[in-house]
mmJSON file of the N, C-alpha and C atoms, coordinates in Angstrom:
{"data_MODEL":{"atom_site":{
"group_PDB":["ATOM","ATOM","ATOM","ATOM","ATOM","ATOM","ATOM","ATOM","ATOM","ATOM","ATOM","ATOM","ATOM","ATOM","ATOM","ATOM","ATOM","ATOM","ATOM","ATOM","ATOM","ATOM","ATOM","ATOM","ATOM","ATOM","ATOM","ATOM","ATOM","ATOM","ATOM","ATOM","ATOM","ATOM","ATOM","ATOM","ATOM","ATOM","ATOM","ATOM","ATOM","ATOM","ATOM","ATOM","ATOM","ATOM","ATOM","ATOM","ATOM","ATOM","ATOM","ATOM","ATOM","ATOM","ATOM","ATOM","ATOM","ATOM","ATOM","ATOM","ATOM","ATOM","ATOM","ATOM","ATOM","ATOM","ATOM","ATOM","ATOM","ATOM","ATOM","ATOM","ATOM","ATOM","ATOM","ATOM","ATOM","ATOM","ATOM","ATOM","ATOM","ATOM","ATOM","ATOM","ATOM","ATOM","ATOM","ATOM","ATOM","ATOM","ATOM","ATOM","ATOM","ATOM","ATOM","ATOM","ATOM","ATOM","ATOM","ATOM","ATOM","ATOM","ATOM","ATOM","ATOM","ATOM","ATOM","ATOM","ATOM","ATOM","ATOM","ATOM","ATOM","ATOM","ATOM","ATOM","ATOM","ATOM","ATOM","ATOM","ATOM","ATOM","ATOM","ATOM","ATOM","ATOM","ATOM","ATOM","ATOM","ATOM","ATOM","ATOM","ATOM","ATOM","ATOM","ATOM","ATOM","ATOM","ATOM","ATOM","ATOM","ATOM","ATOM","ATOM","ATOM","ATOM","ATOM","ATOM","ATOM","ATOM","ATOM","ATOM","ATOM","ATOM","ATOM","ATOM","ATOM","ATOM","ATOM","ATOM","ATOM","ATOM","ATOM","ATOM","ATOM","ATOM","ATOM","ATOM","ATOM","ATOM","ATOM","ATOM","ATOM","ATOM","ATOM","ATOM","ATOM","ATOM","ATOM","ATOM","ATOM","ATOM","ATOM"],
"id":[1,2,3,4,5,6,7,8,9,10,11,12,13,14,15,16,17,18,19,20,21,22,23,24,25,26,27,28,29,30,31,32,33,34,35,36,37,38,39,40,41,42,43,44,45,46,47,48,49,50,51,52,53,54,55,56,57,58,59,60,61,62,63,64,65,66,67,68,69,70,71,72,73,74,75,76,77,78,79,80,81,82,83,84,85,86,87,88,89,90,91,92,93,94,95,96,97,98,99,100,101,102,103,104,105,106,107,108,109,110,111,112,113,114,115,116,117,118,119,120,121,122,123,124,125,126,127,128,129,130,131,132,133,134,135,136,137,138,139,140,141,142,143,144,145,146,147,148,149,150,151,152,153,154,155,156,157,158,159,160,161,162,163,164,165,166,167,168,169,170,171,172,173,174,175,176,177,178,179,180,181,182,183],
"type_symbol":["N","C","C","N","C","C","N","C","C","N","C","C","N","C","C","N","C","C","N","C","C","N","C","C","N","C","C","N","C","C","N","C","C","N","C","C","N","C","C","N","C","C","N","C","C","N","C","C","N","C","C","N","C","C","N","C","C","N","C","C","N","C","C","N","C","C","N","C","C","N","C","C","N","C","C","N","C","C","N","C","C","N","C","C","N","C","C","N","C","C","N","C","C","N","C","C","N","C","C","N","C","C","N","C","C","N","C","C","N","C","C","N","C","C","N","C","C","N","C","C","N","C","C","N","C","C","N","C","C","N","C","C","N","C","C","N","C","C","N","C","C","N","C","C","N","C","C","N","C","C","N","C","C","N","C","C","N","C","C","N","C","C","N","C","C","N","C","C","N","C","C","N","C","C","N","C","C","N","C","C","N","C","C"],
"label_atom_id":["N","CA","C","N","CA","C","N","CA","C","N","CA","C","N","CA","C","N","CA","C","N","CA","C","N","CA","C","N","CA","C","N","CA","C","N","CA","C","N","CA","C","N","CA","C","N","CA","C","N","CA","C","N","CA","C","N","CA","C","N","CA","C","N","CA","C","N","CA","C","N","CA","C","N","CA","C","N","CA","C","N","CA","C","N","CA","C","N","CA","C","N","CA","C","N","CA","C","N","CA","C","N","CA","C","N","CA","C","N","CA","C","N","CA","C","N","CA","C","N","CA","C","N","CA","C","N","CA","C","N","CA","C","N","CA","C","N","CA","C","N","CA","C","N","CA","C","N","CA","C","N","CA","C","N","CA","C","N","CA","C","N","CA","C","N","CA","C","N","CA","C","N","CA","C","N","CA","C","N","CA","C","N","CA","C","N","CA","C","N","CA","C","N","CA","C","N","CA","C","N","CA","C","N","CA","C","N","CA","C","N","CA","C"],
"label_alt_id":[null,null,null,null,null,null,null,null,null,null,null,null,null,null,null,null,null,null,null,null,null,null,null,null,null,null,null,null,null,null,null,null,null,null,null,null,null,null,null,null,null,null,null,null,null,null,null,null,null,null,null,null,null,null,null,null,null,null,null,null,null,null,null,null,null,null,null,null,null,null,null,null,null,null,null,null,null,null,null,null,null,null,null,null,null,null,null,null,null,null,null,null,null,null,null,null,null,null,null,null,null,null,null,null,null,null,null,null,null,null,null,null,null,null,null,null,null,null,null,null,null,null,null,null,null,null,null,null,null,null,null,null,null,null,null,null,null,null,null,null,null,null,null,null,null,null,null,null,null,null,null,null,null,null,null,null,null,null,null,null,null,null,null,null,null,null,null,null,null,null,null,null,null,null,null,null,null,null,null,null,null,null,null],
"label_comp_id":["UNK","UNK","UNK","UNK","UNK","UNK","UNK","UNK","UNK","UNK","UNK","UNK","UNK","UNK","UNK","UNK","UNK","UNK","UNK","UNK","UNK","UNK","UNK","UNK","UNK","UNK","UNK","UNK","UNK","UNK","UNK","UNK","UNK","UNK","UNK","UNK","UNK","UNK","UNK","UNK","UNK","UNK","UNK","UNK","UNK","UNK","UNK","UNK","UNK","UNK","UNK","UNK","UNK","UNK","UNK","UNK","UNK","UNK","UNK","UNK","UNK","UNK","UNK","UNK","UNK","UNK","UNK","UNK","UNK","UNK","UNK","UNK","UNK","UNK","UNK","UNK","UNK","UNK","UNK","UNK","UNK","UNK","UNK","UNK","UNK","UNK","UNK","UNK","UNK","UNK","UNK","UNK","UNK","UNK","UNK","UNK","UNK","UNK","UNK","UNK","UNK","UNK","UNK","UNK","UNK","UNK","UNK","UNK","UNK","UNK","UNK","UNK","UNK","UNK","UNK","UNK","UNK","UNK","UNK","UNK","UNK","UNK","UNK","UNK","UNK","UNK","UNK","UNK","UNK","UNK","UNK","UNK","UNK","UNK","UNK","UNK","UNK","UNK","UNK","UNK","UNK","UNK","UNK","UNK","UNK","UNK","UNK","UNK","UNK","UNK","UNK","UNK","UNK","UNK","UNK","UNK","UNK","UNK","UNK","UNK","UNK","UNK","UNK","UNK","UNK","UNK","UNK","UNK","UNK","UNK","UNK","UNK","UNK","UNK","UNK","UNK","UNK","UNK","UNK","UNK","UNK","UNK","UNK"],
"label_asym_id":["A","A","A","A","A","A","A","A","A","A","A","A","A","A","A","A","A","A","A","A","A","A","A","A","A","A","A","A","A","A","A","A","A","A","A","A","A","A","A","A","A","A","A","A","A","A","A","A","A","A","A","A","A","A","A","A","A","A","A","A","A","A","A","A","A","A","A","A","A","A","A","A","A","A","A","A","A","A","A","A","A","A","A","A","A","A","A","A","A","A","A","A","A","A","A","A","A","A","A","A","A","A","A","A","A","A","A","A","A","A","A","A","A","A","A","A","A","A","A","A","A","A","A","A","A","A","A","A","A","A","A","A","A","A","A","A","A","A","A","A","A","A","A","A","A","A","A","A","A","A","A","A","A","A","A","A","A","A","A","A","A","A","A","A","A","A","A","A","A","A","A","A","A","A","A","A","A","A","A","A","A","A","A"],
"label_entity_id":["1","1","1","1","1","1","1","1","1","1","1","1","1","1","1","1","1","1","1","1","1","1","1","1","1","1","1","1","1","1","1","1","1","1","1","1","1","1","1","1","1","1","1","1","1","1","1","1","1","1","1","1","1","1","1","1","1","1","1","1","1","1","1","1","1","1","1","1","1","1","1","1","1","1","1","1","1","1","1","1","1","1","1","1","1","1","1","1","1","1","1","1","1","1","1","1","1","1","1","1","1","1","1","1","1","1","1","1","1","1","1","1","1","1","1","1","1","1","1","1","1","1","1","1","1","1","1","1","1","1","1","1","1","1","1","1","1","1","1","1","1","1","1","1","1","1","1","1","1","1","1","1","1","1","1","1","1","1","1","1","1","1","1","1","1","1","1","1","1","1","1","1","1","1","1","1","1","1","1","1","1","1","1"],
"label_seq_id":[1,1,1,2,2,2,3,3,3,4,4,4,5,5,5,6,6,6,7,7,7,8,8,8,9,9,9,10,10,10,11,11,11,12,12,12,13,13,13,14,14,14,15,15,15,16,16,16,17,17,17,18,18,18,19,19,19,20,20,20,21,21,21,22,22,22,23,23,23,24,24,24,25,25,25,26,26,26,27,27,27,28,28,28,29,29,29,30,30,30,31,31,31,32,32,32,33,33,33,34,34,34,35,35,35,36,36,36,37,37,37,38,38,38,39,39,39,40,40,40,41,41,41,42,42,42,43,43,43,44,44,44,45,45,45,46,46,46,47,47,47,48,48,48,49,49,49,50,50,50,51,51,51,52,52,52,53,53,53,54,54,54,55,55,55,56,56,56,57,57,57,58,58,58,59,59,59,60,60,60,61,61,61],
"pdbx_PDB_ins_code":[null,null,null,null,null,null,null,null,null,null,null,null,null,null,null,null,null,null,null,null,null,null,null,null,null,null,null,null,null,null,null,null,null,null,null,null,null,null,null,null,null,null,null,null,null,null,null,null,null,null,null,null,null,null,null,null,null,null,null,null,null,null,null,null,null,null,null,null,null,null,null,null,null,null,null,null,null,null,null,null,null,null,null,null,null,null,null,null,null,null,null,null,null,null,null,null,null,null,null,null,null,null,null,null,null,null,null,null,null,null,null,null,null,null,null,null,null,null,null,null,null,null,null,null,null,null,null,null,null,null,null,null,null,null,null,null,null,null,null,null,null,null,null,null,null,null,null,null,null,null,null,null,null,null,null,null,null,null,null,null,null,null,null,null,null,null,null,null,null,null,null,null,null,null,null,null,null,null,null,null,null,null,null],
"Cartn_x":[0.831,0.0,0.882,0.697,1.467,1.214,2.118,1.792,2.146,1.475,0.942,0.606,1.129,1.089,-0.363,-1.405,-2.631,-2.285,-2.683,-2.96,-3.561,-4.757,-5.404,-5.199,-3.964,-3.247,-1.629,-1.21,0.297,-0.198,0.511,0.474,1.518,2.033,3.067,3.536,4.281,4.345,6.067,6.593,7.693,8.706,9.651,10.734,10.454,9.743,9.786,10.614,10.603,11.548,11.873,11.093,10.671,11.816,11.965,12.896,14.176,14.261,15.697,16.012,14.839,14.536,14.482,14.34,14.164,15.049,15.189,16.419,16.836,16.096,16.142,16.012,15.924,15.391,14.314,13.45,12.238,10.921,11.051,10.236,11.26,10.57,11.403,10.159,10.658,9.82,10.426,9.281,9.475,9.437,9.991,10.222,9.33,7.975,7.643,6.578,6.319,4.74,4.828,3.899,3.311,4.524,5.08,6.175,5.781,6.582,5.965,6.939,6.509,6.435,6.567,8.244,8.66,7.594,7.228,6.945,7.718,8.127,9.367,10.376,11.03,11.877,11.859,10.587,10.0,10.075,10.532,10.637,9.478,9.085,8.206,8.171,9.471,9.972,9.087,8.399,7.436,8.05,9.113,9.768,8.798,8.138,7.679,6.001,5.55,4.248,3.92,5.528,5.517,5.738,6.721,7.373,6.698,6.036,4.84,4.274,4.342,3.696,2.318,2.082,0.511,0.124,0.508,-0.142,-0.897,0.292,-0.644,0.036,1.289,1.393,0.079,-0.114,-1.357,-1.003,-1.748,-1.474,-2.924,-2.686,-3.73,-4.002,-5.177,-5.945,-6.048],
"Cartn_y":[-1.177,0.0,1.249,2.006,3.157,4.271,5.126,6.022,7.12,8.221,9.436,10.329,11.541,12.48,12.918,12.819,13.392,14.642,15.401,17.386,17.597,17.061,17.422,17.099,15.949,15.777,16.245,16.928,17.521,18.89,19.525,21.041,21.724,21.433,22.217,23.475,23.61,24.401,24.563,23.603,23.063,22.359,21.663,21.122,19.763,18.988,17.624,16.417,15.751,15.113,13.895,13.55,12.551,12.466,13.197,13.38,13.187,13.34,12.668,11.335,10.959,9.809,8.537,8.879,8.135,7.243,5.606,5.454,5.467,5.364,5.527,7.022,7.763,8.738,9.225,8.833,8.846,9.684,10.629,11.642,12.867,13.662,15.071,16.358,17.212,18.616,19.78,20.463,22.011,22.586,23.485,25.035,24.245,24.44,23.957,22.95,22.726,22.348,21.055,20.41,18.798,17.802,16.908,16.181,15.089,14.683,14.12,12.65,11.847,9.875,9.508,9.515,8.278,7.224,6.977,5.474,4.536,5.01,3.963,3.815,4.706,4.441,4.044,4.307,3.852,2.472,1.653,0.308,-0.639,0.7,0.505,-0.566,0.241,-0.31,0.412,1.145,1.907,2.526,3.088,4.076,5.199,5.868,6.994,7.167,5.612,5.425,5.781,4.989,5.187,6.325,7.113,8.046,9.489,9.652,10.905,11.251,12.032,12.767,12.931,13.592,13.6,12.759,11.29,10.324,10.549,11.855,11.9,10.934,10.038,9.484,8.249,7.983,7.009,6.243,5.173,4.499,4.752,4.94,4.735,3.544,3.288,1.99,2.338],
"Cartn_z":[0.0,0.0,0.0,-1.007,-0.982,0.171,0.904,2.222,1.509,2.446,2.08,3.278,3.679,4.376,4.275,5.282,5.526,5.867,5.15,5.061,6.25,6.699,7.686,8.81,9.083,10.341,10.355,9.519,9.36,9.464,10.162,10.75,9.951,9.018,8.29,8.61,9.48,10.265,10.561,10.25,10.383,9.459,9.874,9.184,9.879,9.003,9.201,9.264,10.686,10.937,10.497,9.581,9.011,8.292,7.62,6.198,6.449,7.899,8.309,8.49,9.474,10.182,8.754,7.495,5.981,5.961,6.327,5.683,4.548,3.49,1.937,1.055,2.047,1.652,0.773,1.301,0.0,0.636,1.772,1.936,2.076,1.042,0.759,1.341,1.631,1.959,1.233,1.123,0.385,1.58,2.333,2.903,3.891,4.294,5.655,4.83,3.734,3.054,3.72,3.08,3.199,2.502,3.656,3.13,2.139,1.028,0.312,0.348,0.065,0.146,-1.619,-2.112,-2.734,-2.55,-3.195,-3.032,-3.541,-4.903,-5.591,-4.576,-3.715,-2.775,-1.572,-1.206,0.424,0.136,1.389,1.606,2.803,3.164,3.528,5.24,5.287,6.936,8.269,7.902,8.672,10.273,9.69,10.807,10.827,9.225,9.734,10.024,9.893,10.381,12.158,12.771,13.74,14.917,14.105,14.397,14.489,13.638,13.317,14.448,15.413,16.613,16.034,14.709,14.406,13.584,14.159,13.217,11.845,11.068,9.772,8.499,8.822,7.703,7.319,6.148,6.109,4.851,4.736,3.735,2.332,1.301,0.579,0.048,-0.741,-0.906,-2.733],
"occupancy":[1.0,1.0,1.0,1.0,1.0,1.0,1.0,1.0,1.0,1.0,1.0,1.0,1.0,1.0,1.0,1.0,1.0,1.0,1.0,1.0,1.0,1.0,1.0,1.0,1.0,1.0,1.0,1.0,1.0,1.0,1.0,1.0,1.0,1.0,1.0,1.0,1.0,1.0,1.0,1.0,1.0,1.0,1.0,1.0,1.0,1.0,1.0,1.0,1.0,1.0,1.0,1.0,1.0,1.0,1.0,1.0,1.0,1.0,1.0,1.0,1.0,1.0,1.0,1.0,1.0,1.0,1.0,1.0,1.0,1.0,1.0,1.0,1.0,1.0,1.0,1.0,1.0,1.0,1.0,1.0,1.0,1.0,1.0,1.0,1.0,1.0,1.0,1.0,1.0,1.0,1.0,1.0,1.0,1.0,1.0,1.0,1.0,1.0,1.0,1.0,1.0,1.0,1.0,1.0,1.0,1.0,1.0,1.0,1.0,1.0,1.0,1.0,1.0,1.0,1.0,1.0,1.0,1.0,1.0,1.0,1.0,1.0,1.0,1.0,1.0,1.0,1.0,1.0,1.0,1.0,1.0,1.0,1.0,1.0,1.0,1.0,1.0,1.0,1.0,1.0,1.0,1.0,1.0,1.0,1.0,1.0,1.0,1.0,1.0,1.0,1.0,1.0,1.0,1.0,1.0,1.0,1.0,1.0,1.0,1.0,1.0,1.0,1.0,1.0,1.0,1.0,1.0,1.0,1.0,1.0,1.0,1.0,1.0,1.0,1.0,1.0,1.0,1.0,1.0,1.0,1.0,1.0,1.0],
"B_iso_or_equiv":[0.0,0.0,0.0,0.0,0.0,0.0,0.0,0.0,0.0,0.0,0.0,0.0,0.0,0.0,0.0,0.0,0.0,0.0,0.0,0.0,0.0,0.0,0.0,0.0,0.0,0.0,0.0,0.0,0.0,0.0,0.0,0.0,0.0,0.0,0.0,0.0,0.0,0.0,0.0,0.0,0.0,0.0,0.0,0.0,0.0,0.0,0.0,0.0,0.0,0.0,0.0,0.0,0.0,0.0,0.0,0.0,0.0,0.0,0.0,0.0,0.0,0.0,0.0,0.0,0.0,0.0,0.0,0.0,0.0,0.0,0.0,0.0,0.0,0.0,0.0,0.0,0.0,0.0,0.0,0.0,0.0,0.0,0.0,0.0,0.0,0.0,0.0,0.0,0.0,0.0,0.0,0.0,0.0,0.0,0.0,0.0,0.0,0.0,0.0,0.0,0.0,0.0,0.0,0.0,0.0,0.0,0.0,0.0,0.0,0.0,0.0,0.0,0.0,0.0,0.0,0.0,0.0,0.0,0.0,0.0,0.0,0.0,0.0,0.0,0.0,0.0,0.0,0.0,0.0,0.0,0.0,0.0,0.0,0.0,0.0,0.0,0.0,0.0,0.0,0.0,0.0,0.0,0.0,0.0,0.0,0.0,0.0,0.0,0.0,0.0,0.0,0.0,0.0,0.0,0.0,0.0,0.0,0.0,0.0,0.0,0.0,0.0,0.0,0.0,0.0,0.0,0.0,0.0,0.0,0.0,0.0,0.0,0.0,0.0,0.0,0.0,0.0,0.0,0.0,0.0,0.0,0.0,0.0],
"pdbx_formal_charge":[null,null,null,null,null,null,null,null,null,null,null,null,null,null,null,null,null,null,null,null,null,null,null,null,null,null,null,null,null,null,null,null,null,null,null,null,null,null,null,null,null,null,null,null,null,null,null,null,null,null,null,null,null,null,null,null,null,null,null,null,null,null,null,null,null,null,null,null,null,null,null,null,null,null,null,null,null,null,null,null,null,null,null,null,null,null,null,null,null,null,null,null,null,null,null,null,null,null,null,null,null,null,null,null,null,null,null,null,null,null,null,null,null,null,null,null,null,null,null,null,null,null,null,null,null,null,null,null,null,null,null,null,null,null,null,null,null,null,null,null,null,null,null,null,null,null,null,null,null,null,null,null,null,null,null,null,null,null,null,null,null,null,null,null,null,null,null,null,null,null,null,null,null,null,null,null,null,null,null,null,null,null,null],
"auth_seq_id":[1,1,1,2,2,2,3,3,3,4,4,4,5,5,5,6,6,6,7,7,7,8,8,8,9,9,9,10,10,10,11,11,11,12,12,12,13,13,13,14,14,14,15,15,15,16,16,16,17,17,17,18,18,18,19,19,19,20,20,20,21,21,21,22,22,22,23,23,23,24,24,24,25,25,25,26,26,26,27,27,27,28,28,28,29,29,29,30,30,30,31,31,31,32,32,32,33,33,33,34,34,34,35,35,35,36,36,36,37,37,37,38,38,38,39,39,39,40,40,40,41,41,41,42,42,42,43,43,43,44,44,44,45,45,45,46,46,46,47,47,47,48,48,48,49,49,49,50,50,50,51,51,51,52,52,52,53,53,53,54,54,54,55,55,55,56,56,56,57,57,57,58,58,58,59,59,59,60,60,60,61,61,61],
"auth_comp_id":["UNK","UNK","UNK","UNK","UNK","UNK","UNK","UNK","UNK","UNK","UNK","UNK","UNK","UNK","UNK","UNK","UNK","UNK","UNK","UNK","UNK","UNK","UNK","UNK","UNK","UNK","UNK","UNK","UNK","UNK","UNK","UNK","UNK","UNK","UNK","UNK","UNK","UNK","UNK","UNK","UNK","UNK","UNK","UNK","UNK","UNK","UNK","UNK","UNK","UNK","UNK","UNK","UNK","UNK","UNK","UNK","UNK","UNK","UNK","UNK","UNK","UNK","UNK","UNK","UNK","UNK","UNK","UNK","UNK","UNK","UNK","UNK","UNK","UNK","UNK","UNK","UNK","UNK","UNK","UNK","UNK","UNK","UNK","UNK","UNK","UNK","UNK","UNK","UNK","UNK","UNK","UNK","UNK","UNK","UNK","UNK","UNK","UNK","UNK","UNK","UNK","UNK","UNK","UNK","UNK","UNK","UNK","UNK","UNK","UNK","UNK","UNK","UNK","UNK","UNK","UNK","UNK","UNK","UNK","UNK","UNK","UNK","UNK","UNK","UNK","UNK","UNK","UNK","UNK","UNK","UNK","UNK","UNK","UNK","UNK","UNK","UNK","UNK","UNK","UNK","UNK","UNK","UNK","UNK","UNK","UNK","UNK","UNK","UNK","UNK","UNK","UNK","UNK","UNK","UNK","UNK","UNK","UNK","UNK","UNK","UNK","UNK","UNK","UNK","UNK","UNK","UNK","UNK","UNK","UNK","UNK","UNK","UNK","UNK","UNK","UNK","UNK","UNK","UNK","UNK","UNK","UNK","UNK"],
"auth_asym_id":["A","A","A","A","A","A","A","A","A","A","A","A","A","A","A","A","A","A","A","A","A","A","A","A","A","A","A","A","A","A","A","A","A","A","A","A","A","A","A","A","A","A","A","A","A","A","A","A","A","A","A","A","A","A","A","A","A","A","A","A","A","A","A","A","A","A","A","A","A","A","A","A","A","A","A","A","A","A","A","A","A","A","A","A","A","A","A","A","A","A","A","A","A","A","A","A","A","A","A","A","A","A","A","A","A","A","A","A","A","A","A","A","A","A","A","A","A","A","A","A","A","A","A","A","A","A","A","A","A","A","A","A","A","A","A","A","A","A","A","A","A","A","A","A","A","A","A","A","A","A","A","A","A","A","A","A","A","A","A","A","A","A","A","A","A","A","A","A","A","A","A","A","A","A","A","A","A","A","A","A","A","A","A"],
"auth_atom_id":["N","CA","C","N","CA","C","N","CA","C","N","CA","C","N","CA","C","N","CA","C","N","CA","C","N","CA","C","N","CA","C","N","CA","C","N","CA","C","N","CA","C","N","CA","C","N","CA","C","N","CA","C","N","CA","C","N","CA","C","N","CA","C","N","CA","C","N","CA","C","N","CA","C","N","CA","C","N","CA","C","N","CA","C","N","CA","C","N","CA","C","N","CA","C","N","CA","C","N","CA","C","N","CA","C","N","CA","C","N","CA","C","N","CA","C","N","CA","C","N","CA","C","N","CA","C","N","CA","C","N","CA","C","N","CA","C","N","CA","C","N","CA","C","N","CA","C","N","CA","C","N","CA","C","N","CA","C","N","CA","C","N","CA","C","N","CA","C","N","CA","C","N","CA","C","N","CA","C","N","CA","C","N","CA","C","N","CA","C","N","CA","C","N","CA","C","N","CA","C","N","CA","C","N","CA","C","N","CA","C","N","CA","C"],
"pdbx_PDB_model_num":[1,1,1,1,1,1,1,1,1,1,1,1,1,1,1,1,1,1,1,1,1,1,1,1,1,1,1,1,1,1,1,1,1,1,1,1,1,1,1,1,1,1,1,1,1,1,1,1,1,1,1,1,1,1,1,1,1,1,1,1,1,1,1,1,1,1,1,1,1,1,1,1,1,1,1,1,1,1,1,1,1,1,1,1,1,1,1,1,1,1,1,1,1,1,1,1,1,1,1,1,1,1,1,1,1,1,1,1,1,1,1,1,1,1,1,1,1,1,1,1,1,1,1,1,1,1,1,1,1,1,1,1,1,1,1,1,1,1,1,1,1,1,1,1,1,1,1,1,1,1,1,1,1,1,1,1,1,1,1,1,1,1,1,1,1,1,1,1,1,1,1,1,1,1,1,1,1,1,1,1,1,1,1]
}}}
């Protein structure tokens, strides 16, 4: 299932830590916007399912 940053639970507000935390690097951010999810590169080890304080990463269907 491909994952995806929910808008309405990310406060973009910030420099997402996610993008560090990547081991593949496959979520990138613009300036503070909505981080965005490689999927070709995500492996899908679900560090940043877990990791997300606002449980907004999600998976789509």
């Amino acid at each position: 299932m491909p994952l995806y940053a929910d808008p309405s639970r990310c406060p973009q507000n910030h420099a997402c830590p996610l993008v560090k935390l990547c081991p593949v690097n496959a979520i990138s951010q613009t300036g503070f916007g909505l981080p965005v999810i490689d999927n070709d590169k995500c492996i899908k080890c679900g560090k940043c399912v877990r990791t997300c304080p606002m449980q907004a990463i999600k998976t789509r269907n």
